[in-house]
C-alpha positions in Angstrom: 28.1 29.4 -45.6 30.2 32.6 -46.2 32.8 31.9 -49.0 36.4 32.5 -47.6 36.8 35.5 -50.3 33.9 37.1 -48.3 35.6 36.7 -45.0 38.6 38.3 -46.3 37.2 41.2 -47.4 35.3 41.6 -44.6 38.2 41.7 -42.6 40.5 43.9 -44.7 37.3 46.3 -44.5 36.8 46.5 -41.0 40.6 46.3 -40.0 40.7 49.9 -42.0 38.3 51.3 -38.7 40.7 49.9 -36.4 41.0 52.7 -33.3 45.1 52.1 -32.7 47.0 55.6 -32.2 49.5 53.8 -29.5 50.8 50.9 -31.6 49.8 52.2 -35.0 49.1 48.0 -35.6 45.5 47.7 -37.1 44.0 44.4 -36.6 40.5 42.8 -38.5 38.5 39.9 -37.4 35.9 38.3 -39.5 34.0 35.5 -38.6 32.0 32.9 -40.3 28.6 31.7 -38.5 26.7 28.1 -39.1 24.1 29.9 -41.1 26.9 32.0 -43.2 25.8 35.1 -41.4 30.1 37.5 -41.1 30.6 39.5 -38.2 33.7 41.9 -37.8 35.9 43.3 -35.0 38.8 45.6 -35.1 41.2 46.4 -32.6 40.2 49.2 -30.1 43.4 50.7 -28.2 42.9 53.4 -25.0 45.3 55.7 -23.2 45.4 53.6 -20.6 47.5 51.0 -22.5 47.4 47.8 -22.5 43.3 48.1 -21.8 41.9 47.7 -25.2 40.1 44.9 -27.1 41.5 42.2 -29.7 39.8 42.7 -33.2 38.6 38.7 -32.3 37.2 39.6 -29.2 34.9 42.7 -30.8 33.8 40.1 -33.8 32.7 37.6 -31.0 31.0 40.2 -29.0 28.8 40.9 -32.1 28.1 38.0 -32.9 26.6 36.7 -29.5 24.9 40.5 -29.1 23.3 38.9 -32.7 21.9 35.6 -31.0 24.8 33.5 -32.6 26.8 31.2 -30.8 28.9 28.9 -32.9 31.7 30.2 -34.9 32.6 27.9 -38.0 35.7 30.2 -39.6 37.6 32.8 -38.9 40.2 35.4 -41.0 42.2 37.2 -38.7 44.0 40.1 -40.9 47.2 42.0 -39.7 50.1 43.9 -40.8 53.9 43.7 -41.4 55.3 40.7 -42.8 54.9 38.2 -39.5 51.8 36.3 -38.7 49.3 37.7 -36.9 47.5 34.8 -34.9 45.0 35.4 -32.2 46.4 36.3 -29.0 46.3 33.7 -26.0 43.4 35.7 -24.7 41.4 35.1 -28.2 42.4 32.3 -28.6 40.4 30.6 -25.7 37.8 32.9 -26.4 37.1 31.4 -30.0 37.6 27.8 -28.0 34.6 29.0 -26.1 32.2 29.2 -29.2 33.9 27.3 -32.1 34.9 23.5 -32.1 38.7 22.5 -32.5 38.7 21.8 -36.1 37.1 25.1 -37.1 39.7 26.8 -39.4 41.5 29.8 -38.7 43.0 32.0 -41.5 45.7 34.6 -41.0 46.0 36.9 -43.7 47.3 40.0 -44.8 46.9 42.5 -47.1 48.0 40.7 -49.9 45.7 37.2 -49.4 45.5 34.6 -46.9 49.3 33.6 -45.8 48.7 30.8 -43.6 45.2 28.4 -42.2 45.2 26.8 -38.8 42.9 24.9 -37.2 42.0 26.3 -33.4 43.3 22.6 -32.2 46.6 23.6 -33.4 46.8 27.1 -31.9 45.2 26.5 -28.8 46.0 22.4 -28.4 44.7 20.2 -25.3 42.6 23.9 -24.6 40.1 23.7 -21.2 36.4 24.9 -22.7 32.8 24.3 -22.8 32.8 20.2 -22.6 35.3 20.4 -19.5 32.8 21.9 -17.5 29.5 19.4 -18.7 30.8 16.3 -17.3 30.6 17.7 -13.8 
């Protein structure tokens, strides 16, 4: 399992390559897989504003181009001195591959400023096990 000092880092490191000349707000992803293996996103802006992609989204998109499909943890890093939380959008698509338990850190640069579970930021959320009972 990938230690949460890992996932930091790894976040802080690929939130650095984040492509955003329209907002100038850099976003990092890391997340944790069963058999510790970290994959990173950053944020990706375009002219063409608001088509982009979420650092969450480009983390999730490695991993599955990988062959992994459970997410155990996630570090989401931002800037400024609010929380940066998944958006809505990321936040169903982390519901898609992780359970609702899984833990969700927001940090920034300084450390890790707050944990959530993906039950609290995405509560009574429609996914996977909604659609196997059919």
């Amino acid at each position: 399992m990938a230690s949460l000092d890992t996932l930091f880092e790894a976040a802080k490191a690929i939130q650095t390559r984040a492509y955003a000349p329209y907002s100038r707000f850099k976003v990092g992803a890391a997340i944790a897989t069963p058999d510790g293996r970290v994959f990173t996103g950053c944020n990706v802006e375009n002219a063409a504003y608001p088509v982009g992609s979420c650092a969450e989204a480009g983390a999730i998109s490695a991993m599955v181009a990988a062959g992994e499909s459970r997410i155990t943890e996630i570090v989401v890093m931002g800037e400024g001195e609010h929380l940066v939380t998944p958006c809505g959008g990321c936040r169903q698509r982390i519901r898609e591959f992780a359970a609702p338990d899984t833990p969700i850190h927001i940090a920034g640069p300084e450390g890790i400023r707050k944990r959530f579970t993906l039950d609290e930021l995405l509560p009574f959320s429609f996914g996977p096990d909604n659609l196997t009972d059919r």
